[in-house]
Backbone as numpy.savetxt, mean C-alpha at the origin, in Angstrom:
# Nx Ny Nz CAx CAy CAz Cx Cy Cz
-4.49 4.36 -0.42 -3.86 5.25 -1.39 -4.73 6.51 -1.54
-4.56 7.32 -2.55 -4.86 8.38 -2.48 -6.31 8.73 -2.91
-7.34 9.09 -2.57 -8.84 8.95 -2.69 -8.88 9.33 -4.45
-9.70 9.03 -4.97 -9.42 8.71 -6.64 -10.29 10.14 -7.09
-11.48 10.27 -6.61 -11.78 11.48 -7.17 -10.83 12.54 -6.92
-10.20 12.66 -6.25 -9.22 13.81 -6.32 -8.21 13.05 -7.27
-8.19 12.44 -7.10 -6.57 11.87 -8.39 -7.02 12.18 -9.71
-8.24 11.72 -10.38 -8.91 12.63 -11.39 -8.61 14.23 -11.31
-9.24 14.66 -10.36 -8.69 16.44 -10.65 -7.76 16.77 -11.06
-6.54 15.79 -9.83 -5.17 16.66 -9.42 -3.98 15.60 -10.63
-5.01 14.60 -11.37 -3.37 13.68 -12.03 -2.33 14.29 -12.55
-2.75 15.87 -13.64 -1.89 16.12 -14.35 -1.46 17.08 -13.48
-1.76 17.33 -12.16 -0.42 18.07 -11.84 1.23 17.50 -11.10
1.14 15.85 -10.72 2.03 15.50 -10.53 2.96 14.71 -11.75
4.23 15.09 -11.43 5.66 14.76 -12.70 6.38 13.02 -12.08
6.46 12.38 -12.74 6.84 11.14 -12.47 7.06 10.25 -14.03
7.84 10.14 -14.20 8.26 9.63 -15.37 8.02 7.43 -15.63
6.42 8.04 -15.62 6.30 6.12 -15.60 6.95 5.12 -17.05
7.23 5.92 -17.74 7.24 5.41 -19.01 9.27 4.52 -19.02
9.50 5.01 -18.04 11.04 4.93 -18.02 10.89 3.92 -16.50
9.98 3.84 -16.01 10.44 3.45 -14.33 10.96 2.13 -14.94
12.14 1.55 -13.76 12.68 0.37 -14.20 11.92 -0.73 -13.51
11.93 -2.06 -13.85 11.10 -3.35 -13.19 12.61 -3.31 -12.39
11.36 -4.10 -11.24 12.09 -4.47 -9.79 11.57 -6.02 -10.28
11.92 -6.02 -8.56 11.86 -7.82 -8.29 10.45 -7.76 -7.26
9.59 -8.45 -7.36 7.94 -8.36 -5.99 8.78 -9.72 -5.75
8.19 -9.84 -4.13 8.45 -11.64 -3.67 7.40 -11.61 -2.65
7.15 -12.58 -1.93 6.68 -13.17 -0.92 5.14 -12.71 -0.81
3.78 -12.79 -0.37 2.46 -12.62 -0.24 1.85 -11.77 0.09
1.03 -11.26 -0.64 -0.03 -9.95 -0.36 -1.41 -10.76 -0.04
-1.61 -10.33 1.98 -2.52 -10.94 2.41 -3.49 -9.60 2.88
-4.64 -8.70 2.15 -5.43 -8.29 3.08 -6.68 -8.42 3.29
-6.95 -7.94 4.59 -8.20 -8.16 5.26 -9.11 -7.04 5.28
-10.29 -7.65 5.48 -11.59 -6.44 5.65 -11.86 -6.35 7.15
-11.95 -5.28 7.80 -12.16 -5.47 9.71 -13.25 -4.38 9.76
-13.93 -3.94 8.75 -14.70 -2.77 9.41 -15.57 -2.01 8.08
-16.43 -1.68 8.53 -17.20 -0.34 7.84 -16.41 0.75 7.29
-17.02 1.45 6.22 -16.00 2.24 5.47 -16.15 3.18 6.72
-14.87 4.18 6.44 -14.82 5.83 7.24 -15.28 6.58 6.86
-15.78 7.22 7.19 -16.10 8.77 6.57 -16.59 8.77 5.67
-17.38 7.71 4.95 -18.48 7.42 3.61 -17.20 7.44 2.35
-16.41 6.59 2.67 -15.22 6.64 1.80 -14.80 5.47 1.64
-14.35 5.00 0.68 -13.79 3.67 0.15 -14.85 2.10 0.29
-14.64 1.25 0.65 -15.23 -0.17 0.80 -15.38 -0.31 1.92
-14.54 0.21 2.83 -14.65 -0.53 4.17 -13.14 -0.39 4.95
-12.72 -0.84 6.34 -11.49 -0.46 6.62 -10.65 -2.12 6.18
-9.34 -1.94 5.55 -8.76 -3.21 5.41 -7.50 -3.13 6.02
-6.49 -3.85 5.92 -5.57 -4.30 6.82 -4.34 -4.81 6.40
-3.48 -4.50 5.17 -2.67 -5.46 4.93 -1.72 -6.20 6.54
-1.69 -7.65 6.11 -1.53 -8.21 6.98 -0.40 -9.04 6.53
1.04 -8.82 6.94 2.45 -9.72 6.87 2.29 -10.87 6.97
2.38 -12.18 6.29 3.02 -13.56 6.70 3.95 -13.80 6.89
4.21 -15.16 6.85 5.66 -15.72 7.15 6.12 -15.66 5.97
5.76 -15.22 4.77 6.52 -14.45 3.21 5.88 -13.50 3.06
6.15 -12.42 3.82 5.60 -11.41 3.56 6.31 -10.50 1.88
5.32 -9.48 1.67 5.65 -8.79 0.74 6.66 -7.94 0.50
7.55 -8.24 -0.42 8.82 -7.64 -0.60 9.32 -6.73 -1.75
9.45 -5.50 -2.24 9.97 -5.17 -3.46 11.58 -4.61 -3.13
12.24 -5.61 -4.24 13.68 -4.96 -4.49 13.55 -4.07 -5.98
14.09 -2.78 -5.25 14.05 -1.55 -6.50 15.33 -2.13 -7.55
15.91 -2.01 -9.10 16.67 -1.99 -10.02 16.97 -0.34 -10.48
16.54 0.29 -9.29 15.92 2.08 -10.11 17.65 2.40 -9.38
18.92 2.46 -10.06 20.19 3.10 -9.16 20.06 4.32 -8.69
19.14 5.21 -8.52 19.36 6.23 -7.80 18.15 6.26 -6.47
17.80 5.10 -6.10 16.89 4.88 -4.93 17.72 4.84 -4.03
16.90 5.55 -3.20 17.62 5.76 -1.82 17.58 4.72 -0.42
16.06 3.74 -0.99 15.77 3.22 -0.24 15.96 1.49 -1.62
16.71 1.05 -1.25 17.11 -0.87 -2.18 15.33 -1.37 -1.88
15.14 -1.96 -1.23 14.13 -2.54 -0.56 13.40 -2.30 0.05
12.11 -2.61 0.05 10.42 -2.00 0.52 10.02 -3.75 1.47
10.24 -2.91 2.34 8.64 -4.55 3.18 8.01 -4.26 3.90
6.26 -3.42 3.87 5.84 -3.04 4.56 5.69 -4.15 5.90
5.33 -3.17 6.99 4.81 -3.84 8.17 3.49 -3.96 8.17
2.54 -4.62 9.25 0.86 -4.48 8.94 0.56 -3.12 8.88
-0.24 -2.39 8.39 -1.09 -1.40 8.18 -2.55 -1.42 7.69
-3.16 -0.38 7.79 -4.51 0.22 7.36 -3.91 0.11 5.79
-4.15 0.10 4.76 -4.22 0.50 3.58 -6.12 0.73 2.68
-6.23 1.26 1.80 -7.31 1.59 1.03 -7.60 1.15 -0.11
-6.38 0.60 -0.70 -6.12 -0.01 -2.06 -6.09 1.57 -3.18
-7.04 1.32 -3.98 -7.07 2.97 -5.03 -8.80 3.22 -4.59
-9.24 2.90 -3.81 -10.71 4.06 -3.47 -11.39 4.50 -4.24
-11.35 3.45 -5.04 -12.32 3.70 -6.53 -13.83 3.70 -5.96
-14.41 5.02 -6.96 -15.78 4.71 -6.69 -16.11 3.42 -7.36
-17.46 2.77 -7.44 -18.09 1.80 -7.51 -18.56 2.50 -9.51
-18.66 3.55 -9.64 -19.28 3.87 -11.06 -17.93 3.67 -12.42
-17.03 4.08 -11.41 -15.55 4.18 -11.92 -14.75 2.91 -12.20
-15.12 1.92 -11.30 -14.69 0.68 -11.62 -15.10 -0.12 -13.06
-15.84 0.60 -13.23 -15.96 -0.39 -14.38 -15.08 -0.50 -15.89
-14.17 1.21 -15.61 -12.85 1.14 -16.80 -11.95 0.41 -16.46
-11.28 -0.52 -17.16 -10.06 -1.53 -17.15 -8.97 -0.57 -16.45
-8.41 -1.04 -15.61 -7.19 -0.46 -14.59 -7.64 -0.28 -13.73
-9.00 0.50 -13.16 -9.09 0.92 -11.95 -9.81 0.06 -11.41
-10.12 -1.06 -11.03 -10.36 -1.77 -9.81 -9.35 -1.33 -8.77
-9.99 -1.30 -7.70 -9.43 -0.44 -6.24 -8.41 -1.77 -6.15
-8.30 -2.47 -6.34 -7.31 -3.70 -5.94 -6.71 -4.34 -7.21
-6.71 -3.95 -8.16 -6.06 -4.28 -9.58 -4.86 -4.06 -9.73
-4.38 -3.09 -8.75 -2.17 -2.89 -8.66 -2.53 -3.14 -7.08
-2.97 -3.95 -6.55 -2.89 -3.79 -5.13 -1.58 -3.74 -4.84
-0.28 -4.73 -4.96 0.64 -4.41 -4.22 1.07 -3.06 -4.43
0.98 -2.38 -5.84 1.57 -0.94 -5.87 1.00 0.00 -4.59
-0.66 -0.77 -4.45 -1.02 0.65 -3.53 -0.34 0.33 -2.26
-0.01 -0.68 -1.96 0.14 -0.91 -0.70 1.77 -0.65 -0.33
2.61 -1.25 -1.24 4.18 -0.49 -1.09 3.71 1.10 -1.09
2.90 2.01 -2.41 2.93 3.36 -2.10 2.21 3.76 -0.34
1.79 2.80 0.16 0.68 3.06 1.09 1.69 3.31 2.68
2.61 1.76 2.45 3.66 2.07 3.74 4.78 3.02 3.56
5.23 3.61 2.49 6.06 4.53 2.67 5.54 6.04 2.84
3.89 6.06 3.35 3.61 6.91 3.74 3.40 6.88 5.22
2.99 5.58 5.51 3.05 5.20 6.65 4.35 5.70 7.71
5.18 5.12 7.11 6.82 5.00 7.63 6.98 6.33 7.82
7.09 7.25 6.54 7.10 9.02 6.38 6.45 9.51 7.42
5.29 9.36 8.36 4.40 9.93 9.30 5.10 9.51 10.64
5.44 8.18 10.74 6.19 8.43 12.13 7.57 8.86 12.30
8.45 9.17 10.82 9.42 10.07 10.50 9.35 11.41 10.91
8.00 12.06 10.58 7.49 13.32 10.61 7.34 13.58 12.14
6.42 12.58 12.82 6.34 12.81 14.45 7.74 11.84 15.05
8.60 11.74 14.58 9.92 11.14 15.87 9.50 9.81 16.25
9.14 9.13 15.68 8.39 8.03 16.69 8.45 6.64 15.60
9.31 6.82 14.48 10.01 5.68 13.49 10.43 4.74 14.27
9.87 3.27 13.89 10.90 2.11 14.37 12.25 2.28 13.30
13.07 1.08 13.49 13.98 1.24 12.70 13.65 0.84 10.83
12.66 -0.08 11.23 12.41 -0.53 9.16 11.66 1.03 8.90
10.60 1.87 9.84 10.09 2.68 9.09 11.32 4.37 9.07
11.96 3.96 9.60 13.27 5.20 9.88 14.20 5.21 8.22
14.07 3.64 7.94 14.75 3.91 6.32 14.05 4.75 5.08
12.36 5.09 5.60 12.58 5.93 4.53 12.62 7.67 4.79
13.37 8.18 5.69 13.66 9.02 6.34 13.97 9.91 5.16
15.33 9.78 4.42 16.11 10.05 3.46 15.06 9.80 2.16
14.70 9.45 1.59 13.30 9.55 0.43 12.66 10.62 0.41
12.86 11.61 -0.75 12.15 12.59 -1.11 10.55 12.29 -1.88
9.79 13.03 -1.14 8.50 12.91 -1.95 8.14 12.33 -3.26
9.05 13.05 -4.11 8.92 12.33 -5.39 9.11 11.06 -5.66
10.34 10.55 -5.07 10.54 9.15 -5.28 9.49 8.28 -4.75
8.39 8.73 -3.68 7.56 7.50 -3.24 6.79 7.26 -4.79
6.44 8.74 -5.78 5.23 8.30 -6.59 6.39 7.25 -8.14
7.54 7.40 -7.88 8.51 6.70 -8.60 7.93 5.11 -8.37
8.17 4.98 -6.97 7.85 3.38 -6.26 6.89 3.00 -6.94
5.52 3.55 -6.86 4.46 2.77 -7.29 4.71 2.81 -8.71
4.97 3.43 -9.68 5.18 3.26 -11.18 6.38 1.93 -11.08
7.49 2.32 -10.74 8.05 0.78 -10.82 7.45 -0.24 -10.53
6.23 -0.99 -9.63 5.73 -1.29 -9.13 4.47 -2.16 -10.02
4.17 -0.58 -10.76 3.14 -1.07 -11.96 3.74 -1.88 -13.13
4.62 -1.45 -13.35 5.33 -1.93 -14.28 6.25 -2.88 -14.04
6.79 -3.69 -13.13 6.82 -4.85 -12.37 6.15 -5.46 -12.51
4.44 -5.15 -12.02 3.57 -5.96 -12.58 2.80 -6.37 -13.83
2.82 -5.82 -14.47 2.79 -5.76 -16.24 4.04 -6.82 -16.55
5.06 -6.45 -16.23 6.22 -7.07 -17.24 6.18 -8.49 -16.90
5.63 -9.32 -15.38 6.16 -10.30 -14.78 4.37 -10.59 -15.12
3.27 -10.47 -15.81 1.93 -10.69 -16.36 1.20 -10.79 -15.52
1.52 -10.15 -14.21 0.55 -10.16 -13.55 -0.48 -9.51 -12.96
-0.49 -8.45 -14.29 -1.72 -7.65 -14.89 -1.46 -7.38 -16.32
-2.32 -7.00 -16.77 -2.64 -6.88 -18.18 -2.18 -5.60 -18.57
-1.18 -5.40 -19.50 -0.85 -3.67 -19.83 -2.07 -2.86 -19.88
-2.12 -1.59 -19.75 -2.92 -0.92 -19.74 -2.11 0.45 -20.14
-3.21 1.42 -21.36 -2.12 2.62 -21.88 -2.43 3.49 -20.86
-4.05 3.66 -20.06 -4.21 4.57 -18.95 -3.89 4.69 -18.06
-4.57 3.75 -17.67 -4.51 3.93 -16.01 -3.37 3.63 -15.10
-2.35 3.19 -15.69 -1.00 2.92 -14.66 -0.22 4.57 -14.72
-0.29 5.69 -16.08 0.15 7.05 -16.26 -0.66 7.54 -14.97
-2.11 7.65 -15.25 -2.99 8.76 -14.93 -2.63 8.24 -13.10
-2.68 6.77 -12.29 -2.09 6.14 -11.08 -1.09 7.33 -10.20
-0.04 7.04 -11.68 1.57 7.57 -11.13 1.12 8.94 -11.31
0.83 9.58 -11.82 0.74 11.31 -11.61 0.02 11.80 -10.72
-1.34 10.94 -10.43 -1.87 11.32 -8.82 -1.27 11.71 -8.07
-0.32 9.69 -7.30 0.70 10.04 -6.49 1.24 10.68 -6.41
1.82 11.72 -7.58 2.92 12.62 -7.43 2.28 14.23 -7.10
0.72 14.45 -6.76 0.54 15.31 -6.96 0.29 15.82 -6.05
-0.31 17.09 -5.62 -0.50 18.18 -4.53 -1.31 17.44 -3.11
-1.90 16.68 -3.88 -2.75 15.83 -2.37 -1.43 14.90 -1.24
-1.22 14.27 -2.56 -0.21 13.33 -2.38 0.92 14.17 -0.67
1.54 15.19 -1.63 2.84 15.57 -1.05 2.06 16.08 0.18
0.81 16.95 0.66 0.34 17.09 1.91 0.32 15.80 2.56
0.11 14.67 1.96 0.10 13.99 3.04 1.87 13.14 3.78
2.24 13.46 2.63 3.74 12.76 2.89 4.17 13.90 4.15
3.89 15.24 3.83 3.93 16.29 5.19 3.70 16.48 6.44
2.41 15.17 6.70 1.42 15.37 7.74 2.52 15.05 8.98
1.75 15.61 10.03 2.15 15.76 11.44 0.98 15.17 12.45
1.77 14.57 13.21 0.60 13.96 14.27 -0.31 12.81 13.69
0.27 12.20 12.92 -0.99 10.65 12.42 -0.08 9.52 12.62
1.20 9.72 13.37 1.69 8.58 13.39 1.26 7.51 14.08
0.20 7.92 15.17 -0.11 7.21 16.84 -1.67 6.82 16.00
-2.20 8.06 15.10 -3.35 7.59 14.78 -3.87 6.80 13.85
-2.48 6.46 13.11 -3.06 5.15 11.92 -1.90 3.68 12.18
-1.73 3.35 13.65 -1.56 2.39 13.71 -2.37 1.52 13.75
-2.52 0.40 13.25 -4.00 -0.86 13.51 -4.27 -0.78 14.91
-5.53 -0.48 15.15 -5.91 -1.02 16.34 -6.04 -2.45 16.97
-5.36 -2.67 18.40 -5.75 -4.01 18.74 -7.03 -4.82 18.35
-7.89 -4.32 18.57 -9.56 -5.13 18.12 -9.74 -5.46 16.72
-8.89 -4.96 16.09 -8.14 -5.30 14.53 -7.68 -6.43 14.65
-6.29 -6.01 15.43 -5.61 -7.38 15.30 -6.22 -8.23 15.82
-6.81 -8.53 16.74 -7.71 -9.26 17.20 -8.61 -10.21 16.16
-9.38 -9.47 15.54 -9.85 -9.92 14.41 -9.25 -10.83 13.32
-7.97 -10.17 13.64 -6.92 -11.09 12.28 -6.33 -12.53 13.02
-6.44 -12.35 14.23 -5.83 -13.58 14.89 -6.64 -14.51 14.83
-8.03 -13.77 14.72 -8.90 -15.03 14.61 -9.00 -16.20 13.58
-9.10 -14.94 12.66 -9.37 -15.45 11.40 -8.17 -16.23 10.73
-6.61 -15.47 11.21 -5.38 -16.16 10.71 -4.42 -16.64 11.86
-4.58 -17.93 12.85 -3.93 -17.98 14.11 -2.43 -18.01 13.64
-2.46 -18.66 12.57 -0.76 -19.19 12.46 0.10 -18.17 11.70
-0.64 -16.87 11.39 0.14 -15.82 10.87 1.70 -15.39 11.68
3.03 -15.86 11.30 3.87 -15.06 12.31 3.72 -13.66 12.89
3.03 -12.98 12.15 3.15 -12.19 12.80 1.87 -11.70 14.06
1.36 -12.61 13.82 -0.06 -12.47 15.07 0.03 -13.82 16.16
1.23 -14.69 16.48 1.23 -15.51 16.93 1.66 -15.23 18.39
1.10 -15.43 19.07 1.06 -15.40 20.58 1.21 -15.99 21.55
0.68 -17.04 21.22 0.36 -17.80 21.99 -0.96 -18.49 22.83
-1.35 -16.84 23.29 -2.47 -16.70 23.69 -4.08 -16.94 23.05
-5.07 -17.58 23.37 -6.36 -17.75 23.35 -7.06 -16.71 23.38
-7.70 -16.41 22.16 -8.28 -15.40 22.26 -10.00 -16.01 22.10
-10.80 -15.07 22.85 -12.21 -15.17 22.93 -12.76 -15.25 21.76
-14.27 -15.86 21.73 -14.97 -15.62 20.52 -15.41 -13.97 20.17
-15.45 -13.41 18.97 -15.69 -12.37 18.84 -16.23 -11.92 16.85
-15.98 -10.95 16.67 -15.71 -10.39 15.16 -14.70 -11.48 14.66
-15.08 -11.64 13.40 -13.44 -12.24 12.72 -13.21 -11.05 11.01
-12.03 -11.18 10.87 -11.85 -10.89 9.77 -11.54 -11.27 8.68
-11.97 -10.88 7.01 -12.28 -11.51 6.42 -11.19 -11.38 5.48
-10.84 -12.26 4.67 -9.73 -12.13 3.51 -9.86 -11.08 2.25
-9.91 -10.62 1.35 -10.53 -9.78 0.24 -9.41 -9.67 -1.01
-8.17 -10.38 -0.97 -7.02 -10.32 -1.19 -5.95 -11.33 -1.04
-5.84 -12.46 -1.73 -3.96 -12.56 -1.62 -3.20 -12.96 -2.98
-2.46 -12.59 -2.78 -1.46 -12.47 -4.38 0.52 -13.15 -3.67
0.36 -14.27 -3.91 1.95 -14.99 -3.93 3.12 -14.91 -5.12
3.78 -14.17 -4.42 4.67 -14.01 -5.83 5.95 -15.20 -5.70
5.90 -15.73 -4.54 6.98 -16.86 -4.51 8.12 -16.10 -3.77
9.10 -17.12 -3.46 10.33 -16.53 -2.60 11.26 -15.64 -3.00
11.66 -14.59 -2.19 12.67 -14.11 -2.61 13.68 -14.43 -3.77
């Protein structure tokens, strides 16, 4: 998600009406992994949300969404990139709305290989989604999770969250060109995840893989079936 010291600068310049977003429905498991050293002296480290055989699902209740349903595919995600000094106010643990960051995380994903031509078909649905509505997603999202207790209300930090997203950093990146090829997981990633998770559907192969790196869990949250 969006690096937090700038979300401090830039919160009040994005418009998103969290106070109204409607609760959806979350289903199926938020599994991610740690595979690497942080980038660029930024965040914790590189992580991985990683699909199961119930993978993570949000159905929107919001009637003017363009997009019904969210299920990311694997990706890189960051969670909220909280510094380490910053964590210590209630809301911002970098993984405290994890699924919010991570639904806001693939519809940026999806948006980038929209941008370069190169959309499968699940990331081609959010083609039609205007900028604004991604920072909509994560406020429904938050508030999904609040209402269903599976975080604790909070009067801050789910506002100050949603106005980030919506703000000037945000929309450059929903813009970007050319990162579609460059933030796919790398094989030696997946690699890592096969190790560590053989029976994941979606890393199942067949194939024997060598001893090597494994990767580590840091994350999972079951919301139950559809």
């Amino acid at each position: 998600m969006l690096r937090f010291l700038a979300f401090l600068a830039l919160a009040a310049c994005g418009a998103v009406d969290y106070d109204h977003a409607p609760v959806g429905k979350l289903s199926g498991t938020v599994v991610v992994m740690w595979v690497g050293e942080t980038q660029a002296g930024e965040g914790d480290g590189r992580f991985v949300y990683v699909p199961s055989a119930t993978p993570l699902r949000f159905e929107r209740a919001n009637a003017k969404a363009t997009l019904k349903t969210i299920q990311p595919e694997m990706m890189y995600t960051d969670g909220g990139s909280i510094p380490a000094l910053t964590q210590v106010f209630k809301g911002f643990s970098p993984w405290g709305y994890a699924p919010a960051y991570i639904l806001h995380d693939w519809l940026f994903v999806a948006r980038k290989c929209v941008n370069d031509n190169s959309a499968n078909s699940d990331q081609a649905a959010v083609a039609q989604m205007p900028f604004a509505e991604s920072a909509t997603v994560a406020a429904e999202v938050i508030q999904t999770l609040i209402a269903t207790h599976t975080v604790a209300p909070n009067d801050i930090a789910p506002q100050l969250i949603s106005a980030a997203v919506a703000g000037p950093i945000a929309k450059s990146r929903w813009n970007e060109e050319g990162a579609c090829a460059r933030d796919k997981v790398k094989p030696a990633h997946i690699d890592m995840i096969r190790r560590a998770l053989p029976a994941l559907s979606t890393a199942r192969t067949g194939q024997r893989l060598a001893k090597g790196p494994v990767a580590q869990i840091v994350q999972v949250i079951d919301f139950g079936a559809p």
